[in-house]
SEDOLUM-233257 format. One line per 10 residues: number of its first residue (from 1); their letters; for each residue x, y, z of C-alpha. Coordinates in steps of 0.25 Angstrom, whole numbers, plus 2048, in hexadecimal, padded with zeros to 3 digits. Layout:
BEGIN
NUM	A	X/Y/Z  ...
This chain:
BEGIN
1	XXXXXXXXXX	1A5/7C2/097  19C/7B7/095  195/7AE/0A0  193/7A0/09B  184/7A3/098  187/7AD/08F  192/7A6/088  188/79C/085  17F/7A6/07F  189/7AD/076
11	XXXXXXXXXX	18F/79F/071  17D/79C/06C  17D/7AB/068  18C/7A7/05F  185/799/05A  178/7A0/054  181/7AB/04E  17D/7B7/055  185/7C2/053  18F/7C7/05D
21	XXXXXXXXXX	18F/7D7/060  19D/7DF/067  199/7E6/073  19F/7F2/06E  194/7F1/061  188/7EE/06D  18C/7FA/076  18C/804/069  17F/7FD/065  179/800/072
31	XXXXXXXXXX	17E/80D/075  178/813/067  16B/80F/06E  16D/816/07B  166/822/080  16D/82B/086  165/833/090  15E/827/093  16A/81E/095  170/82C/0A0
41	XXXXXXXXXX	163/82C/0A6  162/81D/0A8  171/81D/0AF  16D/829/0B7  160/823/0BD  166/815/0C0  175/819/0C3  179/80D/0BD  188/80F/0BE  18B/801/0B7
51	XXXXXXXXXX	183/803/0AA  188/811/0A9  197/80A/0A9  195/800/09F  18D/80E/095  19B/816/099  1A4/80B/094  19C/809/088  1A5/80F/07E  196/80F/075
61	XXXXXXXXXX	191/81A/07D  195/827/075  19D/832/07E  190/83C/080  189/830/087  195/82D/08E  199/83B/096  18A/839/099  18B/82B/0A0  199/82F/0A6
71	XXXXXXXXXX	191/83C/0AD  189/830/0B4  193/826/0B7  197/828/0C8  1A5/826/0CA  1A4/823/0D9  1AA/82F/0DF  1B7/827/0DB  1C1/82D/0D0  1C2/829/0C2
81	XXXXXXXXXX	1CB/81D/0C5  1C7/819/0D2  1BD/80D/0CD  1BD/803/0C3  1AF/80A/0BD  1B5/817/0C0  1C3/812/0B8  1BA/80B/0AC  1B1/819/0AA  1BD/822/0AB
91	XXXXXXXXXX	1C3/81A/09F  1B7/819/098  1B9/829/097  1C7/82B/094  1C5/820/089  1BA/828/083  1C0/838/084  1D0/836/086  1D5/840/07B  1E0/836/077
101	XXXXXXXXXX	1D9/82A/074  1E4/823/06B  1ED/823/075  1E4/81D/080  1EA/813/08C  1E1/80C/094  1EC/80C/0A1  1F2/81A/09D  1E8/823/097  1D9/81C/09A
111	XXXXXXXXXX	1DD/81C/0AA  1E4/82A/0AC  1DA/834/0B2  1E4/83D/0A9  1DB/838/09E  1D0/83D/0A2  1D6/84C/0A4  1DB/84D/097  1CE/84A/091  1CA/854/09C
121	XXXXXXXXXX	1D4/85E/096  1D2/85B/086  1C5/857/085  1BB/862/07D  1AE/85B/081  1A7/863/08C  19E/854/08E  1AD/84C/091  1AF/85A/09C  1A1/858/0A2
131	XXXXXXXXXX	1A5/84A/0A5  1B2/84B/0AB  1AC/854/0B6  1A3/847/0B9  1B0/83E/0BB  1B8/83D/0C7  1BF/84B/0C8  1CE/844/0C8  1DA/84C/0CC  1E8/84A/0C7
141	XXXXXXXXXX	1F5/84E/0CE  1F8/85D/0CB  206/85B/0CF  20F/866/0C9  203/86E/0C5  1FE/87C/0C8  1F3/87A/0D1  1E7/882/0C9  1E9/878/0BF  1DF/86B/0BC
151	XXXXXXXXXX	1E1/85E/0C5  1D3/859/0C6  1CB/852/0B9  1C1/85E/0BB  1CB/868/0BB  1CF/865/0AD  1C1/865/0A7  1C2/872/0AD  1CC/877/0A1  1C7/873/097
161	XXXXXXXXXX	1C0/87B/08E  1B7/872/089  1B0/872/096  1A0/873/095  199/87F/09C  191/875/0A6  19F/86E/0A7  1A5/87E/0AC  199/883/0B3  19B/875/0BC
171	XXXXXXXXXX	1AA/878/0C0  1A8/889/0C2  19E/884/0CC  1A7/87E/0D5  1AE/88C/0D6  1BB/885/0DA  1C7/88C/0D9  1CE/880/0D0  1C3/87E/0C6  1C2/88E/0C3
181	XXXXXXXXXX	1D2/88E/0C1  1CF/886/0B6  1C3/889/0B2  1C8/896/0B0  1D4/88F/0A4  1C8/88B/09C  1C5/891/08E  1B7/88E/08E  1B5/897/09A  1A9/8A2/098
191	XXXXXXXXXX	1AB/8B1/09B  1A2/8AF/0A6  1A9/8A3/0AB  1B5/8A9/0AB  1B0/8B6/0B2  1A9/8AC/0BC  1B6/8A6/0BE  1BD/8B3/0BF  1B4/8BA/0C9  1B5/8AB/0D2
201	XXXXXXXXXX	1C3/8A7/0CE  1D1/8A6/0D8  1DE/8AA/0D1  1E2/89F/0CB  1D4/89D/0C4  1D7/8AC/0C1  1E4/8AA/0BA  1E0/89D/0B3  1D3/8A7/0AD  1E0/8AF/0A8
211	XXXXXXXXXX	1E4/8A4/09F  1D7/8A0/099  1D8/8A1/08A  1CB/8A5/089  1CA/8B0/094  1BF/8BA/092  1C2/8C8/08F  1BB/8CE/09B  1C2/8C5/0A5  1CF/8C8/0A0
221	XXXXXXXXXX	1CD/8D5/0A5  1C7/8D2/0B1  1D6/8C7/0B3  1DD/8D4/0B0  1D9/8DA/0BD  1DB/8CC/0C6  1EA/8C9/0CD  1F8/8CB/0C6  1F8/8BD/0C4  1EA/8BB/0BC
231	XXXXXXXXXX	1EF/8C8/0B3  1FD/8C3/0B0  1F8/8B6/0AC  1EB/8BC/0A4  1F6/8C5/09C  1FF/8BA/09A  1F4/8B0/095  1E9/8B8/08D  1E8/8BD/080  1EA/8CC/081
241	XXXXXXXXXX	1E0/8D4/078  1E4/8E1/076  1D8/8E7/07D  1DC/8E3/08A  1E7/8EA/08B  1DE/8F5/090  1DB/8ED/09D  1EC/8E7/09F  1F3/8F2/0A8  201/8F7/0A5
251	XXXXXXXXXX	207/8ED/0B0  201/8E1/0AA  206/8E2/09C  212/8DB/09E  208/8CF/09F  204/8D1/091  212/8CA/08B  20A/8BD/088  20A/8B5/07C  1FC/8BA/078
261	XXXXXXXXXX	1FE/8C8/074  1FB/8CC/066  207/8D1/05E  1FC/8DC/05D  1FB/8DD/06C  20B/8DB/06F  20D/8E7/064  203/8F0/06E  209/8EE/07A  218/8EE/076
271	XXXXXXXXXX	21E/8F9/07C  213/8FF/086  21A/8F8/093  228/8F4/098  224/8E7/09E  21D/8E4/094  226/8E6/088  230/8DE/091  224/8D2/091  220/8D4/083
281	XXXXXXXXXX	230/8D2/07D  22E/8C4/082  222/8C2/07A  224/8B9/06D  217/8C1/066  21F/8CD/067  224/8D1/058  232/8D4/055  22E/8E2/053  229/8E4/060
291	XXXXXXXXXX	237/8DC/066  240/8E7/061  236/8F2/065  23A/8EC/073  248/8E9/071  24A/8F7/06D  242/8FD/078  249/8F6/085  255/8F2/07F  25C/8E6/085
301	XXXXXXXXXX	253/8E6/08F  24A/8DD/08A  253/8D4/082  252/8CA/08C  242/8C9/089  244/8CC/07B  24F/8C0/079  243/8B5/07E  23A/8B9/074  238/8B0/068
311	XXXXXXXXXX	235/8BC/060  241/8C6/061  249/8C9/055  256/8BF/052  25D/8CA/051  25A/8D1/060  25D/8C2/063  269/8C3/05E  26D/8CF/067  267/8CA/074
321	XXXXXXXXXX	272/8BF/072  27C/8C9/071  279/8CE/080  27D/8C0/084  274/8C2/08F  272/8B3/096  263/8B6/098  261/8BB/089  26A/8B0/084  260/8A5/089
331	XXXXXXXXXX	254/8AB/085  25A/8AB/077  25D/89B/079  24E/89A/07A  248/8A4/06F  247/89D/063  24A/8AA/05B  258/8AA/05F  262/8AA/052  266/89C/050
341	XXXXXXXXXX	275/8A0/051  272/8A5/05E  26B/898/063  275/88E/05D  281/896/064  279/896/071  277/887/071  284/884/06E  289/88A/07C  281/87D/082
351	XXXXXXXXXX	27E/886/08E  272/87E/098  269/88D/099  26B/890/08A  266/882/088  25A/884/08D  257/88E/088  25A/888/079  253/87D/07D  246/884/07B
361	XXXXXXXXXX	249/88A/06D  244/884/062  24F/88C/05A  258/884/05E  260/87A/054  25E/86B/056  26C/866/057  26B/86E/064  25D/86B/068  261/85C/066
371	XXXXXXXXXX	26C/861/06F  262/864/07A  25B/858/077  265/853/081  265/85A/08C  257/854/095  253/864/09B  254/86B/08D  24C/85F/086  240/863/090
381	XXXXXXXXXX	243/871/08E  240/86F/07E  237/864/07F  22E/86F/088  22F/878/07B  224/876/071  22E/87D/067  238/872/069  22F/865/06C  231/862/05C
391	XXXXXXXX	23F/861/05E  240/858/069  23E/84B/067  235/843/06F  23B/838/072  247/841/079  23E/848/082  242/845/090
């Protein structure tokens, strides 16, 4: 935009052949000569809000620069959209860290605050987390959510494990019950910090330690002596190593029939509880060795369990089908080691419950997959199976 004068000038600068220069050219030319600390401290001493605008829309400053200027920008007290400089900033971000930048919209992505928590969720620098606890901390509706889990633009930052230690150190300090839930989810959690949190912690922080990935050994021991609930979820969601079978009484056990047990580990412990073997026949790392073991030990008994698991002999199978026991039947409409004659003869009978449970077996043939294609319920059924997403075309999804 030119005023007359300066029309005027640019039509003599034209006339004498002066060479013209893009902005964008001027602004990566001036911002190679900037210096930093000097530039922050400049903005910090004279709060000059405007100038700091026009250095955060400059898509010449490098992004180091830029987390450093955001720290300083001051949103107001209003949230991320609530201005027209709070709108333009907020883009300026998203435009620079959205983790899918070839599919950016200026109305649809570049507006949603959803944008910035999924670059809060999937972002691996600690400097882009550091800056996002500076932003306006913006809630989204949790609706048909369990409570413990994220709403708030902080929250999120909280689970991610690239979170720096200053970034951690800042959120255990508020010693609420929220932040230490997740918190407590975060892989890059210390030993101490997860013992800090364990000794301040309320149940749910307790059972979310339980599922950390990265839970020390000496606090998976000290979980092993909190509530029922913490202990069942700890044995259902850790890696059990075999020397920590020395610290699991005999009534928790039955816990261990999760998907993590060596074929080492499942070997030692088949056989040493009722409860247990029970548990264990539904276990898919259970070798067909050790599923004949049981089967000869309990007999009929556990051919209910047995018949789920993906890992059981056709040939057992084959004999669970004889007992045409309804329960058993539909089990063997879902495990995809189930003979095909039996499946073929099972999908013919067109029954409603046998069908949803074929709907989840990616044994099953295509003529009756494509069949099921055309029922709306079984279509969601398969298109919730990873194993049968292949087979369901997109475009039929409904």
């Amino acid at each position: 935009m030119l005023n007359p004068l300066e029309e005027e000038l640019s039509y003599e600068l034209y006339d004498k052949k002066i060479p013209d220069c893009k902005l964008e050219e001027f602004e990566s030319y001036f911002a190679k000569s900037l210096k930093p600390n000097a530039l922050l401290m400049a903005l910090k001493l004279s709060n000059n809000q405007d100038r700091l605008i026009s250095f955060l829309k400059s898509s010449a400053i490098d992004d180091e620069l830029y987390l450093k200027l955001l720290k300083l920008y001051n949103w107001g007290g209003e949230d991320l959209f609530d201005s027209d400089n709070n709108r333009d900033i907020t883009l300026t971000f998203i435009k620079r860290f959205f983790p899918h930048r070839q599919s950016f919209n200026h109305t649809d992505i570049a507006h949603s605050p959803a944008s910035i928590i999924d670059i809060a969720l999937t972002t691996n620098n600690s400097e882009i987390l550091d800056a996002i606890l500076k932003l306006p901390n913006y809630r989204i509706n949790s609706r048909g959510k369990e409570a413990w889990k994220p709403t708030a633009l902080h929250e999120f930052v909280a689970i991610n494990p690239a979170i720096s230690n200053d970034a951690k150190k800042q959120l255990l300090n508020l010693k609420d019950n929220r932040y230490n839930a997740l918190l407590a989810l975060n892989l890059a959690l210390s030993k101490d910090e997860q013992i800090w949190l364990l000794n301040s912690a309320d149940l749910q922080t307790k059972i979310n330690l339980a599922k950390n990935e990265n839970l020390d050994r000496e606090v998976f021991v000290k979980l092993l002596g909190e509530s029922e609930d913490v202990i069942k979820t700890l044995l259902e969601n850790q890696k059990i190593e075999p020397e920590f079978l020395e610290y699991i009484q005999e009534k928790q056990l039955p816990l261990l029939a999760n998907n993590l047990l060596s074929k080492e580990l499942i070997n030692s412990l088949v056989g040493k509880n009722r409860e247990l073997d029970f548990a264990l026949a539904l276990n898919p790392t259970l070798s067909a060795e050790n599923i004949v073991k049981l089967y000869k030990q309990y007999g009929d008994e556990i051919a209910l369990n047995l018949s789920q698991n993906s890992t059981t002999p056709k040939e057992l199978l084959e004999e669970f089908y004889k007992f045409n026991i309804e329960a058993i039947t539909l089990n063997l409409a879902s495990n995809p080691n189930t003979p095909q004659e039996i499946l073929d003869i099972l999908c013919e009978q067109n029954s409603n419950k046998l069908n949803r449970q074929l709907a989840k077996n990616p044994s099953v043939k295509d003529e009756y997959i494509n069949f099921f294609k055309l029922d709306n319920e079984l279509l969601r059924i398969m298109n919730d199976n990873p194993l049968m997403v292949d087979r369901v075309s997109v475009k039929e999804i409904i």
